[in-house]
N, C-alpha and C positions, 0 to 999 in steps of 0.2 A: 675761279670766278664765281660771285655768289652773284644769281638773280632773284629778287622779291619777286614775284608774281599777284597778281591782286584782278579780283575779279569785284568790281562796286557795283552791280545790279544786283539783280533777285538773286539769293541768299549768296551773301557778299562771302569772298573766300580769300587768303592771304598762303602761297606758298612758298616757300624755300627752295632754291635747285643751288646747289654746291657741287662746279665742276661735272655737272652734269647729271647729279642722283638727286632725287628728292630727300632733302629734311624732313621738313616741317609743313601739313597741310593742315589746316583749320578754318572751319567757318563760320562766321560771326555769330549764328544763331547760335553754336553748344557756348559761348559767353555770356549773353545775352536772356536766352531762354525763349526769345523772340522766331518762333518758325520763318524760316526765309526770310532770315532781317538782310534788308537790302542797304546800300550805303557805303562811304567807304569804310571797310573793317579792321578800326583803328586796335579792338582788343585784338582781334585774330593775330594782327601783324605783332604786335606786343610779345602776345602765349607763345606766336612760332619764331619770332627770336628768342626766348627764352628757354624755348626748348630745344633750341639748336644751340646754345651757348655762344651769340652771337649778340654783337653790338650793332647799334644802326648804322654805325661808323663803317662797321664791315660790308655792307652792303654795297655792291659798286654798281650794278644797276636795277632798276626797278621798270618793270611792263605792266602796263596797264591793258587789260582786252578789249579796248574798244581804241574808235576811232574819233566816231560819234556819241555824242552821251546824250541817252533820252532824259527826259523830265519826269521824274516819278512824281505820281498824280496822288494829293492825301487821302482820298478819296474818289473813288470811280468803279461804279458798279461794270464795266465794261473793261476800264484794267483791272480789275481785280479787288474785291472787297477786303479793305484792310481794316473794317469795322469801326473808325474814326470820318463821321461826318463832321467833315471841317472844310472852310473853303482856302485852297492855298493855290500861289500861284502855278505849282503843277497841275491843279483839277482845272484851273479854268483855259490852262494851252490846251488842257485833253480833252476836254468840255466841247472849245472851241474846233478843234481838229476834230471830233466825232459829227462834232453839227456840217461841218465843209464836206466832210464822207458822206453823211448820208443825203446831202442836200443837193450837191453842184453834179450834172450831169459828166462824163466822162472821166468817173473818180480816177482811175490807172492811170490816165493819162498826166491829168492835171496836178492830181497832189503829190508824188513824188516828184516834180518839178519845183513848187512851190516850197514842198521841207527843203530838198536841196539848197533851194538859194537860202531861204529863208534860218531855216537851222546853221546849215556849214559858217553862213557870212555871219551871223547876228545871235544867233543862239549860245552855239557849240563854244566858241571863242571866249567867249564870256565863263560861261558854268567853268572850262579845262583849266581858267585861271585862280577862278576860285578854289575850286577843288588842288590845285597846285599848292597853293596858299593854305590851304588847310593842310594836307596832307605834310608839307613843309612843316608848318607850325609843330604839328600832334606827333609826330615820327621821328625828327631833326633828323630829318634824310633831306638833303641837297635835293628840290625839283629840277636840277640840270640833271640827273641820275636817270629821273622819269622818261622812257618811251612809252607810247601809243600803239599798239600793235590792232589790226584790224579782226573784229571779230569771230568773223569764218576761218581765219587764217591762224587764231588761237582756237579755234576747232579741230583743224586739220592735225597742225602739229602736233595737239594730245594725239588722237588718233593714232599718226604714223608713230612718233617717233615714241608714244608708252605701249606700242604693238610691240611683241616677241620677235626678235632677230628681224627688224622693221631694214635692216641694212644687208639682209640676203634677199635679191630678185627685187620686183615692182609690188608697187599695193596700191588696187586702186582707193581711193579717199572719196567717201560720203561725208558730205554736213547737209543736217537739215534741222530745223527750229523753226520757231515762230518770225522772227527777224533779229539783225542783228549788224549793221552797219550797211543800214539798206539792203541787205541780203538776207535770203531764208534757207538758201540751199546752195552747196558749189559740187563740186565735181572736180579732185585734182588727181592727178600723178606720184607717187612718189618715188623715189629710184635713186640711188646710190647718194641716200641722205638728202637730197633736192626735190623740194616739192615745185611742181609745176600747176597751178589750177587751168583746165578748158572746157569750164562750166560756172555760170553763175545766172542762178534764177534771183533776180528782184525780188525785194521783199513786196508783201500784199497779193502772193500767190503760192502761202501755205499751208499744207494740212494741218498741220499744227493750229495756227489758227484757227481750223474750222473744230478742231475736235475739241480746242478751248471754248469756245463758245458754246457747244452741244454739252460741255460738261455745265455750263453757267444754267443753259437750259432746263437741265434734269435736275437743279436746284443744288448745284455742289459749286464749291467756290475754284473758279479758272485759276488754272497754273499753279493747282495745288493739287487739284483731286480728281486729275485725267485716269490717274490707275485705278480710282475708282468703277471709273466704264467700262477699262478694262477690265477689271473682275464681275464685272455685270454682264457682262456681254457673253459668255458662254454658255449663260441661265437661258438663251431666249428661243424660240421657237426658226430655227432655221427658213419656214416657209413666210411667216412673218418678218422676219427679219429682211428676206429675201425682197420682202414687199417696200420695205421701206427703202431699203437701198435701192430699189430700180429708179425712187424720188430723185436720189442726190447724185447717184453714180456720175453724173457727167458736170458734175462743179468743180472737179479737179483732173487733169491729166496729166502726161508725160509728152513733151515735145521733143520731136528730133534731136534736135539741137541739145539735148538733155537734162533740160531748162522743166519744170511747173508752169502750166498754165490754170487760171480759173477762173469761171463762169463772171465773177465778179472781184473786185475787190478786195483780197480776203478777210481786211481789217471790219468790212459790211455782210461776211455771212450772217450775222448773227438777224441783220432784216427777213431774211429770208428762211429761218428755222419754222415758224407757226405755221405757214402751207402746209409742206410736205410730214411734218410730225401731228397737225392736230389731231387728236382721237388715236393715236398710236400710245403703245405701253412703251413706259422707259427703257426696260428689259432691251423688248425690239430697235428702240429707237439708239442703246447705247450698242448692238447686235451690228447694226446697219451701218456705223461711222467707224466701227472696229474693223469692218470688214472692208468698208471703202482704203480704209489708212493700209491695209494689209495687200490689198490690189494694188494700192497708188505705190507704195513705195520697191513692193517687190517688182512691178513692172521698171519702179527707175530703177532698180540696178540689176536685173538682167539685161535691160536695153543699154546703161553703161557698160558691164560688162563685155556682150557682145561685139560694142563701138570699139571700143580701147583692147580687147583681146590681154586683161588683164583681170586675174580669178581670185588674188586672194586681197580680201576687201577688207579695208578698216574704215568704222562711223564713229560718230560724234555728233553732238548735238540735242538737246533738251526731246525732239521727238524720238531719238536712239533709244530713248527710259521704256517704249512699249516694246516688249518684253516678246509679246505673241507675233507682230511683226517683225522682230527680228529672226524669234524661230523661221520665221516664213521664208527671209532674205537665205539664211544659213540651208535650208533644204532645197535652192535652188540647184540644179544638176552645173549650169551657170558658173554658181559659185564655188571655188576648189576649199578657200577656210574664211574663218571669218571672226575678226576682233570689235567687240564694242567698247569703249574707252570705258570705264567704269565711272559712275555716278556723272554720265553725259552730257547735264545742263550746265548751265553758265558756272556753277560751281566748278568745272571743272576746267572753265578756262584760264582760271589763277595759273593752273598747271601747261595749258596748253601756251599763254603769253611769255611766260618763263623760256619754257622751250623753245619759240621763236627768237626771242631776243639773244641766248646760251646761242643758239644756230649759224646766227647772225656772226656774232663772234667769232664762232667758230672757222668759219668760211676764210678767215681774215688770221686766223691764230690754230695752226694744226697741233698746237703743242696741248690744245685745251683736247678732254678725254671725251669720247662718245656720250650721246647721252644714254644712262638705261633707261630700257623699258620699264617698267610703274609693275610690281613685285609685292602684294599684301597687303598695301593699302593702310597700313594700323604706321598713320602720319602724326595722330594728334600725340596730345599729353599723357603721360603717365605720372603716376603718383607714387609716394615711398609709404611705406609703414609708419614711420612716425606721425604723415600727416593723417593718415586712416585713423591710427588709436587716438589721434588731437581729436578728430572728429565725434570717434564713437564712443569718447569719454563725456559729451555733454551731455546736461542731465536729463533732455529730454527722450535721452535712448536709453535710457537706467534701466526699462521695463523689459528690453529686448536680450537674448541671449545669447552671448557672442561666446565662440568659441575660436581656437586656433587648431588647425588641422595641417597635421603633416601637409599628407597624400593630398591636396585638393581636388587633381581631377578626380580620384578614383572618389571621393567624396561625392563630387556631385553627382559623376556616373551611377552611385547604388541611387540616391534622390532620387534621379530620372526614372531610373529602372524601376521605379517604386511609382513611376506617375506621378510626380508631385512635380511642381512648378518649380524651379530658379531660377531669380536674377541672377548674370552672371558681371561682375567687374574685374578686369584684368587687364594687367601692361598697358600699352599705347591705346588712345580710343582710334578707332577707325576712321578714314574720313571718307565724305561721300552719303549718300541719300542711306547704304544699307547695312544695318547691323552686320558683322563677321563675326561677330562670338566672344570679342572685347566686351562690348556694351549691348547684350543678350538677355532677353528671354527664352530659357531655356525647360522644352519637357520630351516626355515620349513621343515621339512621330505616329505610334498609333492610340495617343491617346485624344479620343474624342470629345471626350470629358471636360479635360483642360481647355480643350480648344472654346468652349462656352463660360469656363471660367476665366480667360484671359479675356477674351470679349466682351464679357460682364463686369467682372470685378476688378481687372487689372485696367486695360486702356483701354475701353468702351469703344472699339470699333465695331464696325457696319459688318453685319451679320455674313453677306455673301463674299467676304473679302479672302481670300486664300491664304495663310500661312507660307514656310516656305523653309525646303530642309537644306540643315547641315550636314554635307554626304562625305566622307572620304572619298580620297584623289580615286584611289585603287580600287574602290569600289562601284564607283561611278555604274558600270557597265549592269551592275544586279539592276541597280534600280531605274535608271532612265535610258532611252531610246537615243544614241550620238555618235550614229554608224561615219561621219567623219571626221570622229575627234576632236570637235572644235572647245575648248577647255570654257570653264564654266565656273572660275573661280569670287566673281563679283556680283551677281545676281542681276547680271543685264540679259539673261538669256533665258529661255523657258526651251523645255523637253518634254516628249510624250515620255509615258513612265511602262516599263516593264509590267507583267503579268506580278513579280515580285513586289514591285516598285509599288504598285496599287495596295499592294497587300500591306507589307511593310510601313511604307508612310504614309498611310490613311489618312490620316491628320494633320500630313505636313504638306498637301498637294492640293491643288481646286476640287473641289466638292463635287463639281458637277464635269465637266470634260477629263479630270485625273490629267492632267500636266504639273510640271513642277517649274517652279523659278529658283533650281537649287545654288547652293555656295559648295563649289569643291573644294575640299577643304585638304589642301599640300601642309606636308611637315614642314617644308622650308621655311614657309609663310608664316605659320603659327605652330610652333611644337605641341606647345601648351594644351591649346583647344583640339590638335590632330589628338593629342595624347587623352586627352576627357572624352573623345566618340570612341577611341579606340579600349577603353575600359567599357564602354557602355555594352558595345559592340560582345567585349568577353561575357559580360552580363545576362546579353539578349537576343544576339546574335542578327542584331541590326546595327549596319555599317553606319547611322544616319542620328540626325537628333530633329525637332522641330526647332526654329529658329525664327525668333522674332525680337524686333528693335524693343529696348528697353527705353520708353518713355510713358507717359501717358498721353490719351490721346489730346493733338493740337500742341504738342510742346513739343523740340527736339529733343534726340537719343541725350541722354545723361552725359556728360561730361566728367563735372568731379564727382567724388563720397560724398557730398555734400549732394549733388543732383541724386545721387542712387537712392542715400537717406530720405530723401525726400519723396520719390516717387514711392519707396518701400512704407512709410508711413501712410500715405495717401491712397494706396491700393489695396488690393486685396490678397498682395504678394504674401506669401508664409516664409519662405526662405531670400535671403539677398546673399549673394559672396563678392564678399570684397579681399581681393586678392587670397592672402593666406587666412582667411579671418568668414566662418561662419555666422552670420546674425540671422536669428528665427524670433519669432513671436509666437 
């Protein structure tokens, strides 16, 4: 059985499940070149049939992750600046629903009563037909094919069913997000393949929302640039910080019931920021939301855990991407292990829709094969040499010196070892929010040097932003602190670093607290790239490399030779490798 998978919101994704394994995952934006192109992602779905050697005709069902479909607004400094002031009729529903939030007393009450009737009867009906009709037209996929799968519920199912042996014992299941089918957060079961949910917080009472808004605050653009505060937020003075959060501490809690409560509205925090922040440093003030998000959520799931007397925990969910609260959840005594779905926001419910619906089926057809767990990640495209040499034969790369190298890893490894910078391009691109070493920037992990030359000259990122290393599997234990094993192979997790660890990858760890957000990097997964640290390694005698996405900054990671060409012309890159093929300038 093949399911399409499709996620059409914020950075719209299109995946492949064949009998149960993942194909093909892609997300609109490495097409497009559009960061977080939202919509539905007619090239995605195209490139992952294509690279599954699949017709649409093959296709026998298609899930959609949602239930409800929001109205994306052209413009809205409060959904998200998309730098096109236009007036469409999404900005004036969102215009019109911001002015009802901040205006009519008893917001909680009244306005998810009002969307319900309002949207489900008269909204919703309408857009799913359209989108039907287009998706029909652009695809020539039959919309009787199409299911609807509920939000949370394509959270969940990433979650359990791309967790490791997700089908020995129970796991409990977190989602949490900004909202997502009137829901921000649930709370399920899973156990012998069946998930059960007995938790769901209403949407308009999430952290998420509040720490979007705190990021619009500090002058970063919402739902793009929350890891920003997180790397801000270790710079700041703990007793100031401490001050500011005594502000907010009680805008968000955990209820019994295992439910979010908060102080307001959560779609209306943003009223309420100028109080409690005026005359506070950003530092402190992104100090104090970091810390709130790192309270709120490990209180939920100790207190789930506790409730349900179930330890080993799988999440999902756009607020799963902070890194430092998840360390937080995984150090619980509480918690026995702990899975974060890899590249956790809506992106990744292409994969999780999929799964429900395969599930679905399954239930009804025992003859269809389990699903796997989600194994490496490197979903997208790959390219052949011929299209490479098509490429690095135009003339305007005449100036550049290409060379063919046997040995590639052991190539780049002496580069590294030498401190020098390289793009790296190989096999499949990755899919998901984080470079793995396909579509890389690649130097010393103790080089500090680099680290001001990549910030400068290559993708012009923000100065206090942390890097983040590529560690082999085996090695893992020199360098970071993970006394209960919980693997660390997709960069959803952060670690305190060894005495080594600090020493070692100087350059590849936050500046200021020495934590890591590493990628463990298994031979299974990537031969290739284990086989380039592990020459580095003979070189230097460091199991690790620094690792960072190959883009410039505002654009997503590289795609084709054509995107790598490009970024390598435009930066201040000296070396690019494209597969078996050296180019320097």
């Amino acid at each position: 059985m093949i399911i399409l998978g499709i996620n059409a919101s914020h950075c719209a994704t299109a995946a492949l499940l064949k009998d149960g394994k993942i194909l093909s995952c892609i997300s609109e934006e490495r097409l497009t070149g559009v960061k977080n192109q939202s919509g539905l992602p007619i090239k995605a779905i195209e490139k992952a049939l294509t690279e599954s050697r699949l017709k649409s005709s093959d296709v026998d069902k298609v899930a959609f992750s949602f239930e409800d479909m929001a109205i994306n607004s052209g413009f809205s400094v409060l959904g998200g600046d998309e730098g096109k002031n236009k007036i469409t009729l999404g900005s004036v529903v969102w215009y019109a629903k911001e002015w009802l939030l901040a205006n009519i007393n008893f917001t909680r009450y009244i306005y998810p009563v009002v969307q319900k009737i309002f949207y489900t009867y008269f909204v919703f009906p309408q857009l799913k037909e359209r989108l039907l009709e287009k998706f029909e037209k652009e695809t020539k996929i039959s919309k009787e094919k199409v299911e609807f799968v509920d939000h949370h519920n394509a959270h969940a199912y990433s979650a359990y069913f791309g967790s490791p042996n997700y089908w020995k014992g129970k796991r409990l299941i977190l989602t949490l997000d900004a909202m997502g089918d009137n829901a921000c957060a649930t709370v399920s079961i899973g156990d012998k393949e069946v998930i059960k949910r007995i938790a769901t917080t209403p949407f308009g009472n999430s952290i998420g929302d509040l720490y979007a808004y705190v990021t619009h605050y500090l002058g970063m653009k919402m739902g793009e640039h929350e890891y920003k505060v997180m790397g801000m937020a270790p710079y700041a003075n703990e007793k100031y910080v401490d001050k500011v959060y005594q502000k907010i501490k009680d805008w968000i809690w955990v209820n019994k019931n295992l439910t979010f409560g908060t102080k307001v509205f959560s779609h209306v925090f943003y009223k309420l920021l100028d109080k409690p922040f005026k005359n506070e440093r950003f530092d402190n003030i992104s100090g104090a939301i970091q810390k709130l998000t790192e309270e709120v959520m490990t209180e939920w799931a100790k207190t789930t855990v506790q409730k349900t007397k179930v330890q080993d925990v799988v999440c999902a969910g756009g607020v799963f991407m902070n890194v430092k609260a998840n360390e937080k959840i995984g150090e619980l005594s509480e918690v026995k292990s702990l899975f974060v779905f890899p590249s956790c926001g809506d992106e990744s419910t292409s994969i999780g829709a999929a799964y429900f619906v395969y599930q679905q089926n399954r239930y009804s057809d025992k003859n269809l094969p389990r699903i796997e767990p989600v194994e490496g990640l490197y979903f997208g495209p790959g390219f052949s040499t011929e299209i490479i040499l098509k490429e690095l034969s135009k003339k305007k790369y005449k100036n550049y010196k290409v060379e063919k190298i046997k040995d590639m890893e052991k190539g780049i490894a002496k580069l590294i070892s030498e401190r020098k910078i390289v793009a790296r391009f190989a096999g499949r691109m990755e899919w998901g929010a984080r470079a793995l070493g396909n579509r890389s920037i690649l130097t010393h992990p103790q080089n500090l040097e680099g680290v001001r030359d990549i910030n400068e000259q290559i993708k012009s990122r923000d100065f206090w932003m942390p890097f983040a290393p590529s560690i082999l599997s085996e090695k893992m234990d020199k360098y970071v602190i993970n006394q209960k094993r919980i693997p660390g192979p997709y960069m959803v997790l952060a670690y305190e670093t060894t005495d080594e660890g600090k020493e070692k990858l100087r350059a590849a760890i936050h500046q200021y607290d020495f934590s890591a957000r590493p990628q463990e990097v298994k031979r299974e997964h990537n031969p290739s790239y284990h086989k380039l640290i592990s020459e580095f390694e003979k070189l230097t005698g460091i199991g690790a490399v620094l690792n960072t996405s190959f883009n410039l900054h505002g654009f997503p990671i590289v795609c084709t030779p054509e995107d790598a060409l490009y970024v390598f012309e435009n930066s201040g890159l000296e070396y690019l490798v494209l597969e078996n093929f050296l180019v320097s300038k």
